[in-house]
C-alpha positions in Angstrom: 0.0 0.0 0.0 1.2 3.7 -1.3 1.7 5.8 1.8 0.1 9.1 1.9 2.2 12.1 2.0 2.2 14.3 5.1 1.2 18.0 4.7 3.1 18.7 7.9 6.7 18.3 9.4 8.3 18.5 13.0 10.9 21.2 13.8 13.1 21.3 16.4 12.4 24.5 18.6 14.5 25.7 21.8 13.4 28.7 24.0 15.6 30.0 26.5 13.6 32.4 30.0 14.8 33.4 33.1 13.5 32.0 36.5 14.0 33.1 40.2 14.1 30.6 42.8 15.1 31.6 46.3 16.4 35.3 45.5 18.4 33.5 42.9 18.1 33.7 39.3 18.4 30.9 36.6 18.6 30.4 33.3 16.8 27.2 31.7 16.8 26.0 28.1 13.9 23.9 26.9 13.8 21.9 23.6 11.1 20.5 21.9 9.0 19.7 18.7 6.5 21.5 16.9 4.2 20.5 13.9 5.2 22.9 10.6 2.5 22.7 7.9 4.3 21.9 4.4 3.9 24.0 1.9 3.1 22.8 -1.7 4.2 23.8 -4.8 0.5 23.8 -6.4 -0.4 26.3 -2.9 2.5 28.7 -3.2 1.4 29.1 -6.8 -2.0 29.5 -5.8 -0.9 32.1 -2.6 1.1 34.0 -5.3 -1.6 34.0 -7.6 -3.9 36.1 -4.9 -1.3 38.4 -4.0 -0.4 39.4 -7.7 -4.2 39.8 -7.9 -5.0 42.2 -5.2 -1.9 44.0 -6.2 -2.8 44.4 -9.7 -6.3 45.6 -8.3 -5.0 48.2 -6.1 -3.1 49.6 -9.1 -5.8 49.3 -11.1 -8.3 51.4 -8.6 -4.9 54.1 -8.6 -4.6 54.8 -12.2 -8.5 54.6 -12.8 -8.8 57.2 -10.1 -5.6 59.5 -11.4 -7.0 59.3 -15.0 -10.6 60.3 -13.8 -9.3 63.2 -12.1 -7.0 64.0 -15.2 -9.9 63.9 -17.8 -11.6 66.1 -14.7 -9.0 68.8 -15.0 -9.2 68.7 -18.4 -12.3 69.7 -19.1 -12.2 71.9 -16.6 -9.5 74.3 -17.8 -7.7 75.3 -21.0 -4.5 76.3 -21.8 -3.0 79.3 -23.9 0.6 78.6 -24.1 1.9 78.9 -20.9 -1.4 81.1 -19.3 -3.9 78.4 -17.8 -7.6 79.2 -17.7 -10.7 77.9 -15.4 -13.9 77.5 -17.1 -16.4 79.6 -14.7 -19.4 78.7 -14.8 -21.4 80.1 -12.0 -20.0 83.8 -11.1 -22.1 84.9 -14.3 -25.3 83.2 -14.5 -26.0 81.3 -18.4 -22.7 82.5 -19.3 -19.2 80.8 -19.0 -16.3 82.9 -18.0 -12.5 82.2 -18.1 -10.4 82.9 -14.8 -6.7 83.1 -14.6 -4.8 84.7 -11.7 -1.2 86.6 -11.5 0.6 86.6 -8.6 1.1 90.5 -6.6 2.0 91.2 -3.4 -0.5 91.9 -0.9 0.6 93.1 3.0 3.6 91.9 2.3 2.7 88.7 1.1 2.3 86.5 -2.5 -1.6 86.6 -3.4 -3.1 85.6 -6.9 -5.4 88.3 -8.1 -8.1 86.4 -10.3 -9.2 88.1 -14.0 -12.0 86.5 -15.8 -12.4 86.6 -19.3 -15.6 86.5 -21.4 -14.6 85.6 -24.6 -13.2 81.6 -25.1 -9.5 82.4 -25.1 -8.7 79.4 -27.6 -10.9 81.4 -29.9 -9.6 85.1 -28.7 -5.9 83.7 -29.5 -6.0 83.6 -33.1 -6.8 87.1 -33.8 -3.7 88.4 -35.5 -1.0 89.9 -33.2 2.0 91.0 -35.4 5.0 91.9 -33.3 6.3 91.8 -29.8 4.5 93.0 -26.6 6.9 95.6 -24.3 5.6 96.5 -21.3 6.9 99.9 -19.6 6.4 101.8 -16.1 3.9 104.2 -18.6 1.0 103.2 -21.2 -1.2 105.3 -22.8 -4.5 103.8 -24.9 -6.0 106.0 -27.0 -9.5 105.6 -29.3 -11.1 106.9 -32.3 -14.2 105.7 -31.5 -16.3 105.3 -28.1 -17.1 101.7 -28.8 -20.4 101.2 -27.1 -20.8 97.9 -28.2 -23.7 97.3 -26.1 -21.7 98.1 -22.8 -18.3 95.9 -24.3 -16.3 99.0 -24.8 -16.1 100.0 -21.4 -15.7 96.5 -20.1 -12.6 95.5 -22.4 -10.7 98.6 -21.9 -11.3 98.8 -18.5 -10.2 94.9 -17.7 -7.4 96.2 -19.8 -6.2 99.0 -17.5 -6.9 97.0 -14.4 -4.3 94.6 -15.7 -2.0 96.9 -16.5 -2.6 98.6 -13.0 -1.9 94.9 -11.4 1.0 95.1 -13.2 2.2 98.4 -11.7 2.0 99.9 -14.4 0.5 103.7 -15.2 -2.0 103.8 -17.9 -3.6 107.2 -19.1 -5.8 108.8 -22.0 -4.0 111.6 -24.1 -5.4 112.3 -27.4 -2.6 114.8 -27.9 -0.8 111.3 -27.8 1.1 109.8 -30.5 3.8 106.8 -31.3 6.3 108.4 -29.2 10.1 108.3 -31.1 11.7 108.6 -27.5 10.2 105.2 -26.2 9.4 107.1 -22.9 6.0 105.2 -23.1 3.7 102.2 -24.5 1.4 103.4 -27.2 -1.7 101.9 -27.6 -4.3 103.2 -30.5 -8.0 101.6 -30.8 -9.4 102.0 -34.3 -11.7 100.9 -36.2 -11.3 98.6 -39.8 -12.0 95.6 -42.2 -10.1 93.1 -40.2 -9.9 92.7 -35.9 -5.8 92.4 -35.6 -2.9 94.0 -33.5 -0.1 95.5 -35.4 2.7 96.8 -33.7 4.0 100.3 -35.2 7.1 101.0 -33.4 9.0 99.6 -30.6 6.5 101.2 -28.1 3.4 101.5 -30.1 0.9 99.4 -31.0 -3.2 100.1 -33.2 -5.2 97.7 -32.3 -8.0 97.4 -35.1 -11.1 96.3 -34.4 -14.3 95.2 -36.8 -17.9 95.2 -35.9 -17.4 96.1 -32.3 -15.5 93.1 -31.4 -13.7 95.3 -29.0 -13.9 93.2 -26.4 -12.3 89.8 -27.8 -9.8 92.5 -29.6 -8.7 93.6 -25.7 -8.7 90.4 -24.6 -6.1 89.3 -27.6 -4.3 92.6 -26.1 -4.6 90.7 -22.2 -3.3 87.5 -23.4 -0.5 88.6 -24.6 0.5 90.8 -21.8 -0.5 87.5 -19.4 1.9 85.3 -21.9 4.5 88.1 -21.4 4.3 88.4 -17.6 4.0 84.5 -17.3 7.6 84.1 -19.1 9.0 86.7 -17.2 8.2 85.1 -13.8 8.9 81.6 -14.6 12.5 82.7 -16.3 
């Protein structure tokens, strides 16, 4: 008859404790056996098996929950090169807005002060601007037009001069105002024309040229750029 294999071995144990016996104490050494449960092949595979499981779950649950949150974000915000914007969509109701901060000092500490733009800035970025934005301790923005716009006018320059303001910079109206050869200021001139674009004129001046009262996407082309600017000079 075949004997039958045993799932379990003896192994030789010792322990070694300390004992007091009249004030005096003693160290004694006992040995025994104990029963060890074998191990087979066919359960160490099946042990491993459930362990690579419940790993590969847990990393499963990780990435499921870092790529949910990454498809979040990402519909969430947009980006215009380096100038990240929040889609709003409860300051203003029926309307989505696009936030973006800078960061200012504020009683002596960093702060992030928050602009919200109206127009989509993915759609705002491809109206033509031909040159390169400077920005100087002076600005002056002049207009040939009032550019009512059903209220747009006054809200696109004036988020434009609050910018500029953020950004320490002094920004007046002077019609008497023109491209100025001495550089001692940034010239901006509004207009009216065929085609909404940005053109710059001379190394301080820019005419910003706006069609059908699109005068606010046309300032908000203007903010971008000065946010691109700032953001570059910060991060370099």
């Amino acid at each position: 008859m075949e004997k039958k294999k045993k799932n379990s071995k003896k192994v030789k144990v010792s322990e070694i404790f300390e004992v007091e016996k009249d004030g005096k104490e003693k160290t004694i050494e006992a040995h025994g056996f104990e029963e060890e449960k074998i191990v087979s092949k066919d359960q160490l595979k099946k042990e491993k098996k459930i362990f690579l499981i419940i790993i590969l779950t847990m990393i499963g649950f990780s990435l499921f929950f870092a790529i949910s949150y990454l498809i979040g974000d990402s519909f969430n915000h947009i980006k215009v090169e380096s100038v990240k914007f929040i889609l709003d969509k409860t300051t203003m109701a029926g309307r989505t807005l696009y936030k973006t901060s800078i960061p200012v000092m504020f009683n002596a500490s960093k702060a992030d002060y928050n602009f919200w733009l109206r127009e989509n800035p993915t759609l705002t970025n491809k109206i033509p601007f031909n040159g390169t934005l400077l920005i100087m301790k002076n600005m002056v923005i002049n207009q040939n037009s009032n550019f009512n716009c059903d209220g747009d006018g006054i809200i696109g320059v004036a988020n434009l001069v609050r910018l500029y303001g953020v950004l320490d910079v002094s920004v007046i109206a002077d019609k008497n105002a023109t491209c100025d050869s001495k550089e001692r200021y940034v010239y901006l001139n509004i207009k009216t024309g065929n085609e909404t674009r940005i053109d710059q004129t001379g190394k301080t001046c820019y005419e910003m040229t706006v069609k059908d009262c699109e005068i606010l996407p046309a300032t908000e082309r203007f903010m971008i750029e000065t946010l691109i600017e700032t953001n570059e000079y910060l991060n370099g």
